[in-house]
C-alpha positions in Angstrom: 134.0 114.1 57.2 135.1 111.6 59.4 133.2 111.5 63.1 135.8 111.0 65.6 134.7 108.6 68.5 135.1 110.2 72.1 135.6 107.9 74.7 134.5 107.6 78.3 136.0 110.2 80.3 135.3 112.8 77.4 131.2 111.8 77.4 131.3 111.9 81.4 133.4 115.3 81.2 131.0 116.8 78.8 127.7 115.2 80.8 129.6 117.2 84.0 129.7 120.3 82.4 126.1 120.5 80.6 124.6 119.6 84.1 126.4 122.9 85.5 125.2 124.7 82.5 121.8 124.3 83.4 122.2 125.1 86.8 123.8 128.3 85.6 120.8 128.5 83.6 117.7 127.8 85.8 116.4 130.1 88.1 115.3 128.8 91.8 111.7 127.6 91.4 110.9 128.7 94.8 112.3 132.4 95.2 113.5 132.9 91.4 116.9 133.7 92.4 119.6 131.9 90.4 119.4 128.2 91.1 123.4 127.1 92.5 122.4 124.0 94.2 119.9 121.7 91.5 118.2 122.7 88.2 115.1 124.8 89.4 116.6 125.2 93.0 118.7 127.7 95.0 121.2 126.2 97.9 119.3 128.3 100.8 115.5 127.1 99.8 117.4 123.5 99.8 118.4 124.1 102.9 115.1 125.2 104.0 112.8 122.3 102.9 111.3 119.9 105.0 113.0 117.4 104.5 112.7 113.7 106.6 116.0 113.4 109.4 116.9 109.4 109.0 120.1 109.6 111.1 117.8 108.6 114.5 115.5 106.1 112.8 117.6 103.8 111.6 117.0 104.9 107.8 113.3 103.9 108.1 110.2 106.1 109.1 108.7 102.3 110.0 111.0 103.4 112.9 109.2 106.3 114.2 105.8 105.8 116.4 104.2 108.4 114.6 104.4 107.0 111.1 104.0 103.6 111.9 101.1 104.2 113.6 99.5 106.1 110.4 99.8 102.7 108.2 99.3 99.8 111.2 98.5 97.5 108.6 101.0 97.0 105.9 102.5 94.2 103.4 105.5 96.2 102.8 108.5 96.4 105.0 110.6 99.6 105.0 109.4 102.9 104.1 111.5 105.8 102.8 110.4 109.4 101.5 112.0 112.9 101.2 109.4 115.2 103.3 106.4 115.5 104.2 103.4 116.2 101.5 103.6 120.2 101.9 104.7 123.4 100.9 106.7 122.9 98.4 106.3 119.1 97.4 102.2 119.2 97.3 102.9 122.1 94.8 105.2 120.4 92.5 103.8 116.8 92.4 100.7 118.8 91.7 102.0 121.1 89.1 104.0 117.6 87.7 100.4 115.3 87.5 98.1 118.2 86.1 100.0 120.8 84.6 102.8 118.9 82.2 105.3 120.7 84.1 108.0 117.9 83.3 111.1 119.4 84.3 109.8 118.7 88.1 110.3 115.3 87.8 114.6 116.1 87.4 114.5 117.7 90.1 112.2 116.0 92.9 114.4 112.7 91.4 117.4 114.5 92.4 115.9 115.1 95.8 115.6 111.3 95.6 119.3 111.2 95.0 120.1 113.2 97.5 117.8 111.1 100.2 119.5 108.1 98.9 122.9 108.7 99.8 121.6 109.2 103.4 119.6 106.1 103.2 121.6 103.6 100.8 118.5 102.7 99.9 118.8 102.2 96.4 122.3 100.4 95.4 123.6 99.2 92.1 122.4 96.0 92.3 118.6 96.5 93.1 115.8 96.3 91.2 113.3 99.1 91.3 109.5 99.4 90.6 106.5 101.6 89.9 102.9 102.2 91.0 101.5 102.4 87.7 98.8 104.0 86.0 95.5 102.3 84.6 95.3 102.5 80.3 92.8 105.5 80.0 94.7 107.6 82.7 97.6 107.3 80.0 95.7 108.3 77.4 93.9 111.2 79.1 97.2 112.4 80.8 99.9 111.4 78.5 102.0 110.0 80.9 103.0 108.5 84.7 104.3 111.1 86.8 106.0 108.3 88.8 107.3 106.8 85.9 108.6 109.6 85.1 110.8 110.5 88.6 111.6 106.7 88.9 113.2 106.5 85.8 115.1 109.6 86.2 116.1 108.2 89.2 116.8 105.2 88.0 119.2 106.5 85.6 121.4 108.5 87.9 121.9 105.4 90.9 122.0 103.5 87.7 119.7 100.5 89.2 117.7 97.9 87.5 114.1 99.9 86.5 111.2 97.6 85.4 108.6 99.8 84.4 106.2 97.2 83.4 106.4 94.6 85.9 103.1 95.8 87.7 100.0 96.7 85.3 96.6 98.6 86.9 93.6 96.6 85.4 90.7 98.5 86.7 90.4 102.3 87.8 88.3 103.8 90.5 87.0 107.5 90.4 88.5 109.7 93.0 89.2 108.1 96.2 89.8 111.5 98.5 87.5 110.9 101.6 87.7 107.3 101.8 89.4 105.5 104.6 91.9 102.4 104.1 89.4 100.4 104.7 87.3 101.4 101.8 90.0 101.5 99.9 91.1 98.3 100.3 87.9 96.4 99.5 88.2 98.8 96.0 91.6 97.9 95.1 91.6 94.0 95.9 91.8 93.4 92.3 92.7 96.2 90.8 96.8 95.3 89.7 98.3 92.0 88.2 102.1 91.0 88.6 104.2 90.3 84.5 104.4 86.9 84.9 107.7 86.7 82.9 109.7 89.1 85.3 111.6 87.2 87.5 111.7 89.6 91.0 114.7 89.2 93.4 114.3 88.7 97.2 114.3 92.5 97.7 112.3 95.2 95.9 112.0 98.9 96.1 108.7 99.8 95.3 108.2 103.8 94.3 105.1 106.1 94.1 104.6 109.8 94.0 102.6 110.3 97.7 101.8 107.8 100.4 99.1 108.8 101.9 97.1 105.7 103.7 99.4 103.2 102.4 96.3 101.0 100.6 98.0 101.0 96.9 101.2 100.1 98.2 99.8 97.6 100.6 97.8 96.2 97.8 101.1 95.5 95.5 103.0 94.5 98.1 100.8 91.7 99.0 101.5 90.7 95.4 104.8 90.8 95.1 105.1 88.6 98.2 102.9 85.9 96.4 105.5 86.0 93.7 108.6 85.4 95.6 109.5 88.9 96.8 110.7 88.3 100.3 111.4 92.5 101.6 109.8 95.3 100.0 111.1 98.7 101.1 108.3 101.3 99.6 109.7 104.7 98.6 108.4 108.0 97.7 108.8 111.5 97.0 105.7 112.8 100.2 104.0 110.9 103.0 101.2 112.5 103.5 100.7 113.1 107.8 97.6 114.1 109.7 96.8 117.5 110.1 97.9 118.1 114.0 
């Protein structure tokens, strides 16, 4: 039997209509009604999530005191996340890292999307990155849960994704309780830069949760000594002070 091709507008007509499907599909993660707005989310607890307000900082939380304040000391230019790391994004990057729960990272990538076209962070033409993961967390976890958001991400805005342009070489235990400080003097050494990747002048540079800024400090500082001129870091949570 003879396979008839199907061009471009039937793929993206049939890619339309499976996405709805699932929708119709899913139930809302969050109340477990049915999910009208995303896979695994309902359009009123969208509405209700905390989500960051760009439209009086300039598209940057660098731009508000409070945040700048929280990372004084930074190699990294622009900062960009979706909420705060609460209720219900500590849950699901949680539920994502530990408990293989993989269909999170569609939907907290959407949530990127969705940031994104506030921000025009992330365009055609630039070249994303990933805080990677040291060897044996791979092979104890089976996977990045950045990685896996990023290139989800990646896919949609349909940007340049180089997952491998940043390796981890050593791994710390646990760093909860440290300050920056001590995390710092840890992670001096702790990632090296693929020489054969050629970076551009700007970089967006994407982790799960910043929380004192010291990883992405500590790649940013590289980058910069390979050529990278602006780095805008971006994440799913920024982790605040407790009030």
């Amino acid at each position: 039997m003879e396979l008839i091709p199907l061009n471009q507008p039937i793929i993206k007509h049939i890619v339309k209509h499976y996405h709805k499907l699932l929708i119709k599909l899913s139930c809302c993660d969050l109340c477990h009604q049915q999910a009208n707005a995303l896979p695994l989310l309902c359009r009123y607890c969208l509405h209700d999530l905390p989500l960051f307000h760009y439209q009086k900082i300039h598209n940057d939380l660098l731009q508000w005191p409070a945040v700048a304040r929280l990372i004084p000391k930074r190699s990294f230019d622009h900062l960009v996340c979706v909420a705060p790391y609460q209720f219900p994004f500590d849950n699901w990057l949680l539920q994502l890292k530990f408990n293989h729960r993989f269909e999170l990272s569609k939907l907290l990538a959407n949530l990127l999307v969705m940031m994104n076209k506030r921000t025009h962070t992330v365009i055609q033409d630039t070249t994303l990155l990933v805080v990677p993961s040291h060897i044996s967390t791979w092979r104890k976890r089976g996977y990045n849960q950045s990685h896996l958001i990023a290139r989800y991400f990646a896919k949609i805005v349909k940007c340049q994704y180089l997952p491998h342009a940043i390796s981890r070489v050593r791994q710390h235990a646990s760093q909860v309780g440290y300050s920056g400080s001590q995390r710092r003097r840890l992670m001096a050494k702790d990632f090296t830069i693929n020489q054969e990747v050629t970076f551009p002048k700007h970089v967006i540079l994407f982790d799960d949760v910043v929380t004192t800024g010291t990883t992405v400090n500590i790649i940013s500082q590289l980058l910069k000594q390979h050529g990278v001129e602006a780095i805008t870091v971006m994440a799913i949570a920024l982790s605040l002070p407790n009030a």
